[in-house]
MIDOSE-1310 file (N, C-alpha, C; in nm, 2 decimals, decimal comma, always signed):
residues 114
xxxx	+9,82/+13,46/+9,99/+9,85/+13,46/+10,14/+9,93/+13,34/+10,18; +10,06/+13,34/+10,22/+10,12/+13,26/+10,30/+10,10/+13,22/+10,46; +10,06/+13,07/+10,42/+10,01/+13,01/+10,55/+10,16/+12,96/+10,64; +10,18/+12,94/+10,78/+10,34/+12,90/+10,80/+10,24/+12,76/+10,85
xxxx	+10,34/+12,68/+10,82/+10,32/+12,54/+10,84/+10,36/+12,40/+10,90; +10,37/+12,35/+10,94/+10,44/+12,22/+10,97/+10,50/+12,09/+10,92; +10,60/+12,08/+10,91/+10,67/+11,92/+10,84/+10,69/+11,88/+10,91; +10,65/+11,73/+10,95/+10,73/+11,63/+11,00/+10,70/+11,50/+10,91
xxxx	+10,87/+11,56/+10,95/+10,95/+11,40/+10,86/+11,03/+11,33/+10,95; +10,94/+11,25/+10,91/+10,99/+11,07/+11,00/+10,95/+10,97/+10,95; +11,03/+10,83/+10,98/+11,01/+10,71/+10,92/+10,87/+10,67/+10,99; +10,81/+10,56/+10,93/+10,71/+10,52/+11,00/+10,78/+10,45/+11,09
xxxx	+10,88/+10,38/+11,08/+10,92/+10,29/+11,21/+10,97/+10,38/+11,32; +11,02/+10,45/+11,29/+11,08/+10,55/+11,41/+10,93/+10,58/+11,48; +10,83/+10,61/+11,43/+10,71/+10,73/+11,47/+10,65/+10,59/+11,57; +10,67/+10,47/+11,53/+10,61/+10,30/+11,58/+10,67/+10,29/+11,74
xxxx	+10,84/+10,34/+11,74/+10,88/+10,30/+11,81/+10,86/+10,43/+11,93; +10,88/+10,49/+11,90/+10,92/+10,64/+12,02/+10,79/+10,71/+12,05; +10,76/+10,68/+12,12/+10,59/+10,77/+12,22/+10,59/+10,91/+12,20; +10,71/+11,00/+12,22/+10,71/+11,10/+12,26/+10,67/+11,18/+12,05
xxxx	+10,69/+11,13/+11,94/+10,67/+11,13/+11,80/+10,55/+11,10/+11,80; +10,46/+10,97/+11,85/+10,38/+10,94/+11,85/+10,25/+11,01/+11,90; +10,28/+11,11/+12,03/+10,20/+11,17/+12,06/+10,19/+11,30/+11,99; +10,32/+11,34/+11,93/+10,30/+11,45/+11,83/+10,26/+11,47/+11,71
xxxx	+10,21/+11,35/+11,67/+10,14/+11,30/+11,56/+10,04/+11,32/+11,60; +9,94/+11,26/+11,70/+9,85/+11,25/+11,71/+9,78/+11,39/+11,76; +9,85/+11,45/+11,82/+9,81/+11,60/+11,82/+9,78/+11,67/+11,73; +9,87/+11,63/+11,65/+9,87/+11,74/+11,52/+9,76/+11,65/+11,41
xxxx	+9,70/+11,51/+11,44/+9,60/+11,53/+11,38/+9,45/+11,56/+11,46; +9,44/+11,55/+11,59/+9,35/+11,60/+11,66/+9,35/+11,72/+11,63; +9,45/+11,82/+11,65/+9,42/+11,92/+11,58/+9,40/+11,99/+11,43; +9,39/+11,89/+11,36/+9,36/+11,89/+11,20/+9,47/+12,04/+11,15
xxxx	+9,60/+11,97/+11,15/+9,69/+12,03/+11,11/+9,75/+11,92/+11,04; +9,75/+11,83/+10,96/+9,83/+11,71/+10,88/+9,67/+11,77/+10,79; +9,71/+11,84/+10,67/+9,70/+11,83/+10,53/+9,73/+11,75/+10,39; +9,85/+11,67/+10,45/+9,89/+11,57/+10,32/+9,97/+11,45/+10,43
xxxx	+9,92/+11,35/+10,37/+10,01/+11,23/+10,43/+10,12/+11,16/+10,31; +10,25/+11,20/+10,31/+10,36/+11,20/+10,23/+10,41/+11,08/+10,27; +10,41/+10,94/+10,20/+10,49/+10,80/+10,19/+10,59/+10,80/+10,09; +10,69/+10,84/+10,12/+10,88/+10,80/+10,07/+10,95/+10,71/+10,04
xxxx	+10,99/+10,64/+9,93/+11,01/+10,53/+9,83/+10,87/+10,42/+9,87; +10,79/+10,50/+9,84/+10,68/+10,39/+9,83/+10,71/+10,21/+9,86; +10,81/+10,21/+9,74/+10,80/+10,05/+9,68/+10,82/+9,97/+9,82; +10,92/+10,05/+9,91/+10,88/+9,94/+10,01/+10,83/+9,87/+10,07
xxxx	+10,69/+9,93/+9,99/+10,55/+9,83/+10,09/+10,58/+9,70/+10,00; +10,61/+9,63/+9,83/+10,59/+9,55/+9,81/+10,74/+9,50/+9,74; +10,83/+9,57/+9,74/+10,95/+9,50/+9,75/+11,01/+9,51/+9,81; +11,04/+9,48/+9,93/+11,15/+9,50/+10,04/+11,16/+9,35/+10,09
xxxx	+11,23/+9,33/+10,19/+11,20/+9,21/+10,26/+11,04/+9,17/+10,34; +11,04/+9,04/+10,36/+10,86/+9,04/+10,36/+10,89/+9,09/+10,55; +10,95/+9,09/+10,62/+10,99/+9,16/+10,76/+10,99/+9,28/+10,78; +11,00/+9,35/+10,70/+11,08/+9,46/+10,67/+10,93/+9,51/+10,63
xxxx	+10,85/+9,46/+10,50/+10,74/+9,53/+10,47/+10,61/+9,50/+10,58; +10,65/+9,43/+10,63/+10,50/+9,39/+10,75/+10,52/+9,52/+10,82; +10,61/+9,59/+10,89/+10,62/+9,65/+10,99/+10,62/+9,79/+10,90; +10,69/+9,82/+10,77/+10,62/+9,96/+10,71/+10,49/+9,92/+10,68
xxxx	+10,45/+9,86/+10,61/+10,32/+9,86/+10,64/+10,20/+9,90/+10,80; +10,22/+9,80/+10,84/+10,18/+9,80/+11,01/+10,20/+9,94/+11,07; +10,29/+10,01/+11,04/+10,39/+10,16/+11,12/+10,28/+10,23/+10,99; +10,27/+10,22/+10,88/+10,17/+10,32/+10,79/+9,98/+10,29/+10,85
xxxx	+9,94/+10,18/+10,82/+9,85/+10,19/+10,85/+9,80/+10,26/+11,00; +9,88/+10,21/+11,08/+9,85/+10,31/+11,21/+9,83/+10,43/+11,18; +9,93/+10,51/+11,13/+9,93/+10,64/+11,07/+9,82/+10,68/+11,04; +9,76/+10,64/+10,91/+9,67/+10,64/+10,89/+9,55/+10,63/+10,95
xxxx	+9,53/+10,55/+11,05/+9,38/+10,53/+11,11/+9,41/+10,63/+11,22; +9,53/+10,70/+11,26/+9,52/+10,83/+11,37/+9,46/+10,93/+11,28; +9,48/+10,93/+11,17/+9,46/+11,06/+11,09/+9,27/+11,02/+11,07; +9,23/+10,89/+11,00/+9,13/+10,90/+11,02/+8,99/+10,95/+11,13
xxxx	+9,08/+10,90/+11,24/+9,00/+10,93/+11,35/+8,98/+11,11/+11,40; +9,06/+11,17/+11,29/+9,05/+11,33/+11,32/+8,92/+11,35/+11,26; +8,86/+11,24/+11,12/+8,75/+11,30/+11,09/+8,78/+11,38/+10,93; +8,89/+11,41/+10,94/+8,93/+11,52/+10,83/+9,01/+11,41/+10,67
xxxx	+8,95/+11,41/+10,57/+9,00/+11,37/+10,46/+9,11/+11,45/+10,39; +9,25/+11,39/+10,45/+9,35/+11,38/+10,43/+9,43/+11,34/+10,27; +9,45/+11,41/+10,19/+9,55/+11,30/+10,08/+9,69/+11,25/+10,11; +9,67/+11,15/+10,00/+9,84/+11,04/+10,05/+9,92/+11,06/+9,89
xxxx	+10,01/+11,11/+9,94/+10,10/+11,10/+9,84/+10,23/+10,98/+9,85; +10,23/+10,91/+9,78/+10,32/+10,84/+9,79/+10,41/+10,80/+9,66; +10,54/+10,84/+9,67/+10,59/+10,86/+9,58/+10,75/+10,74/+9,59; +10,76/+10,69/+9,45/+10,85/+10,60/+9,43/+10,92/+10,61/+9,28
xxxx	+11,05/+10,58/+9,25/+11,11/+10,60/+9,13/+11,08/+10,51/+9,03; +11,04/+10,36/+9,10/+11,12/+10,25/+9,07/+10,97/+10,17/+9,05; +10,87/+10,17/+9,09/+10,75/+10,10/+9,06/+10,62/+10,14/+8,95; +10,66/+10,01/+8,92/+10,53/+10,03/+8,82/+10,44/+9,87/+8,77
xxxx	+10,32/+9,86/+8,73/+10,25/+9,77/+8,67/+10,19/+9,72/+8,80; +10,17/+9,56/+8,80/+10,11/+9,50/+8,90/+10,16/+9,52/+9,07; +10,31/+9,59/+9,08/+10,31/+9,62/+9,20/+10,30/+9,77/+9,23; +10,25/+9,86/+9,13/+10,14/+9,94/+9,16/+10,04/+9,93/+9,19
xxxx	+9,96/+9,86/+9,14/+9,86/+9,77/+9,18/+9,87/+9,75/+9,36; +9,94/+9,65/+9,38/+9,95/+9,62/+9,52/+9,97/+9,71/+9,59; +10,08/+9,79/+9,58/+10,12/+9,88/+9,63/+9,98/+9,99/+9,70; +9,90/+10,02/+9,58/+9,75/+10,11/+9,61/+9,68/+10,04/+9,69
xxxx	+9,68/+9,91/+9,67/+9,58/+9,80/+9,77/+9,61/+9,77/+9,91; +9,78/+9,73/+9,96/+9,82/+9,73/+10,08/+9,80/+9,93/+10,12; +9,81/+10,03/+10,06/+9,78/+10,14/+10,13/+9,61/+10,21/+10,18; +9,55/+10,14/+10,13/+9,42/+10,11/+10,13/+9,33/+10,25/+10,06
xxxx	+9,44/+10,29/+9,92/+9,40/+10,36/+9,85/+9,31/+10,33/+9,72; +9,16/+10,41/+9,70/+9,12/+10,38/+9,64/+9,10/+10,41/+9,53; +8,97/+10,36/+9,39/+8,99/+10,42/+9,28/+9,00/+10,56/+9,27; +8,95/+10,65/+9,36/+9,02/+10,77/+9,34/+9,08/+10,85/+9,36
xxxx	+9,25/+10,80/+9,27/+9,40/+10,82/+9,29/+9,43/+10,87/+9,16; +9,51/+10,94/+9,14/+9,60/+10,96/+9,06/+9,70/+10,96/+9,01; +9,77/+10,88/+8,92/+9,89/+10,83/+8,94/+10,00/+10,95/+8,81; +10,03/+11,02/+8,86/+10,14/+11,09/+8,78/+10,28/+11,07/+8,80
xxxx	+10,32/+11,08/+8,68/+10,44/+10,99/+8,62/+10,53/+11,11/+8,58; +10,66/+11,10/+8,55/+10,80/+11,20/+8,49/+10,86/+11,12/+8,42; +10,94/+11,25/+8,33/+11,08/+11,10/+8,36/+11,16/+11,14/+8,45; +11,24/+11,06/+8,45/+11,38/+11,00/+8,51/+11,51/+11,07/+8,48
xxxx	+11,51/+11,10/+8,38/+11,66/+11,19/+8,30/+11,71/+11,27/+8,46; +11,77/+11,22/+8,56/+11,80/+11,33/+8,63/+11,94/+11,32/+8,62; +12,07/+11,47/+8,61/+12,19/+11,40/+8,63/+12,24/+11,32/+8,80; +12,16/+11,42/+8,87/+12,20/+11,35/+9,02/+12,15/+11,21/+9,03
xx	+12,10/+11,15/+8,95/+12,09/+11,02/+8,95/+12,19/+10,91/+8,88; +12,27/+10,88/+8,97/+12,35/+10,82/+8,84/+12,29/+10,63/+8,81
């Protein structure tokens, strides 16, 4: 059975800055319609500039605690090309993800990647 569904894709800073995003977030998790919370080049929570990571960070954790407050356990996917070892590590710790994660891996071989 196909369910029809909703995407929104937006930066976290955009979602930080603009009310009218903000409140359709939070709708959509009062209404327990956000089934996966999807974070896009991850790594920039721990390599970016440290300005730059306060505020994705700050712009995600909000996210998160609106979603918490629906009550409903949510997964985070957060996916990046480019990290691995101890700022994996960090990376799971600033998202306030815990030991039970899973971390699946590919390769890389893509030609659109040059």
């Amino acid at each position: 059975i196909m369910k029809e569904g909703i995407i929104m894709y937006v930066s976290p800073m955009k979602l930080e800055s603009n009310a009218q995003w903000q409140q359709m977030f939070v709708k959509l998790a009062q209404n327990d319609l956000i089934s996966l919370f999807c974070i896009d080049e991850a790594h920039a929570i721990v390599m970016q500039a440290r300005d730059f990571r306060k505020e994705f960070i700050r712009a995600i954790s909000n996210m998160r605690r609106i979603i918490d407050i629906s009550g409903k356990r949510v997964p985070v996917l957060a996916m990046t090309a480019t990290l691995r070892g101890k700022h994996l590590d960090e990376m799971t710790s600033k998202l306030g993800i815990t030991d039970d994660y899973k971390l699946m891996t590919g390769p890389m071989n893509r030609r659109s990647i040059a």
